[in-house]
N, C-alpha and C positions, 0 to 999 in steps of 0.2 A: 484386571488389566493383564495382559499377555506381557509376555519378556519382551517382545520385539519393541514396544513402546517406551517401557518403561528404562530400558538401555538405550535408549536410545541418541543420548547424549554420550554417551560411552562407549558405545562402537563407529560413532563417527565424529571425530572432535576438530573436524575442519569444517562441519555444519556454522558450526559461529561465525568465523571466519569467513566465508561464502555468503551469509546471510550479511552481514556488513558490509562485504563488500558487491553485494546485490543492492542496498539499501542506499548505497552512496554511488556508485555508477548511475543509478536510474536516478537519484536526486541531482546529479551536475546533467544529465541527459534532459531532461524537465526542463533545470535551467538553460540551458543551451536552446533548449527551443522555442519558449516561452520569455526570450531574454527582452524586458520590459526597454533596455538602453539601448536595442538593436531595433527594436521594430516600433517600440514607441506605442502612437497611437494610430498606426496605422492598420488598419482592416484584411488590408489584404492577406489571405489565406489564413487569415487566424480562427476561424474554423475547421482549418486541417491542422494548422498548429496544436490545438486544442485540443483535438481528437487523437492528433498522435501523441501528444504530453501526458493524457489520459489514457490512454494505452499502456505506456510504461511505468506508468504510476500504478493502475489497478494490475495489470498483471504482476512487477513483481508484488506486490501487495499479497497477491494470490499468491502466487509462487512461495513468498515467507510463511504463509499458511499453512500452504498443502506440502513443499517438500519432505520426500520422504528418500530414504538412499535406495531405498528397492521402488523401482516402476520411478523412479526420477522425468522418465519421458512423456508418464502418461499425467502428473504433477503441470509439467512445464505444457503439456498440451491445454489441458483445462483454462490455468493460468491463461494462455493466450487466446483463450475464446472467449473467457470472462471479459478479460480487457478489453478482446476486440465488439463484445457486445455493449459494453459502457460507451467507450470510444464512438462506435458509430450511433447512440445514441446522442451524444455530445455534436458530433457532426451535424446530424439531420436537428438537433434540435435548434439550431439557429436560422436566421444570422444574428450575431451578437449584438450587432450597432440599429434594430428595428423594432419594432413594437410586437411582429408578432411573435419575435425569439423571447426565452427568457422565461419556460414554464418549466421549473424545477420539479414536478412530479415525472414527468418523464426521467431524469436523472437517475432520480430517490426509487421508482421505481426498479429501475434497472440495476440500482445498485443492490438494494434488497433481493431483485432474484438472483444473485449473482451470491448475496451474503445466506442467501437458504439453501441454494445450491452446491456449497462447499461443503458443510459434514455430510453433506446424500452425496456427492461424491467419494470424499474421504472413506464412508463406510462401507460404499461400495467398494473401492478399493482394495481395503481391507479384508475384505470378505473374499477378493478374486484370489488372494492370498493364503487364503486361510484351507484352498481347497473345498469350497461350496461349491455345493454339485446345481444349484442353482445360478445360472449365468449372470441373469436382473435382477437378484433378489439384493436389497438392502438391508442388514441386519438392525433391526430397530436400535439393539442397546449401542452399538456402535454409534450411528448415525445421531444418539441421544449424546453420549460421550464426547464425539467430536464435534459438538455445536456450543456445549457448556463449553470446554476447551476455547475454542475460536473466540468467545462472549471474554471470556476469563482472558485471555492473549491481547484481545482489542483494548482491556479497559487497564491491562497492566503496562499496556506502553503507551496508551496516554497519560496515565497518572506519572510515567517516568518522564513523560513531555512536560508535561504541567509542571514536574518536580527541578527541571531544569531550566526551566524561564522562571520561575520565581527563585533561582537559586541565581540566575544570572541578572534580573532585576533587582534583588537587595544587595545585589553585588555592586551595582549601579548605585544604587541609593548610597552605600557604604562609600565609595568614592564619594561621589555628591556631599556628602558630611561631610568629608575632612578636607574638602573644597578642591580635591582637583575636577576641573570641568574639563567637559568637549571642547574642542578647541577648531573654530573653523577657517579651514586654510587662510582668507583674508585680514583674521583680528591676531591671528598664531601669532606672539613672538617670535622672534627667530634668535636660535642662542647660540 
């Protein structure tokens, strides 16, 4: 591993902070578009809804991935072709409300090249970097490195998801035991 990666948390210690607050802008941006008590059940444009909620969904997705503080531009570029190729997959693959929308390998598909296409980028990058006299070339070990990486990154923050709804469900349970319940505006006492 070269120094540049392995410092990498240590020469830029606003990365965290950034990625947070990437991760929570584009989660109320989602919500806001996709807002179930505004638009309800109603069809119209929810196809572009969709495809733009997925847009900002898969790109920063990307983006938490591939930033890097050097070529930040050419990160935030990718990012936004990945998303915009989910995205308009998500679009053309409807309409949502008909029989013949609703074939999830177009998705899955898309999402996959988009999920193989990240470390061949990343090591390409890396490599433009590194001063390789080859413009296209992709350094295997790299491109092998940043794909374990991304597998390893995917499955450690869902397992921190997973770790937090069951932290937040026996939390639940634990109240439930010692009998305070949910209380719904109409049966609520009032004290």
């Amino acid at each position: 591993m070269d120094s540049t990666s392995s410092n990498e948390g240590q020469d830029w210690p606003l990365r965290i902070w950034g990625l947070t607050l990437l991760g929570g802008l584009s989660g109320l941006l989602i919500y806001g578009i996709t807002r179930p008590d505004r638009f309800g059940s109603n069809m119209d444009g929810a196809q572009w809804r969709m495809a733009i909620a997925t847009f900002f969904g898969v790109g920063a997705l990307l983006l938490g991935f591939l930033v890097e503080r050097s070529r930040l531009h050419w990160s935030a570029a990718f990012a936004g072709v990945g998303g915009l190729l989910v995205a308009l997959t998500i679009y053309w693959n409807g309409p949502f409300d008909s029989d013949i929308g609703g074939e999830p390998w177009r998705i899955a598909c898309a999402m996959l090249s988009v999920a193989i296409a990240a470390p061949l980028f990343q090591g390409w990058r890396d490599a433009q970097g590194a001063g390789e006299r080859r413009r296209w070339a992709i350094p295997y070990a790299d491109a092998y490195r940043h794909a374990w990486t991304n597998v390893v990154l995917w499955f450690a923050a869902w397992t921190f998801v997973a770790v937090c709804w069951a932290m937040a469900l026996l939390l639940g349970e634990l109240f439930r035991l010692i009998g305070i319940r949910r209380c719904r505006p109409r049966t609520c006492p009032v004290n």
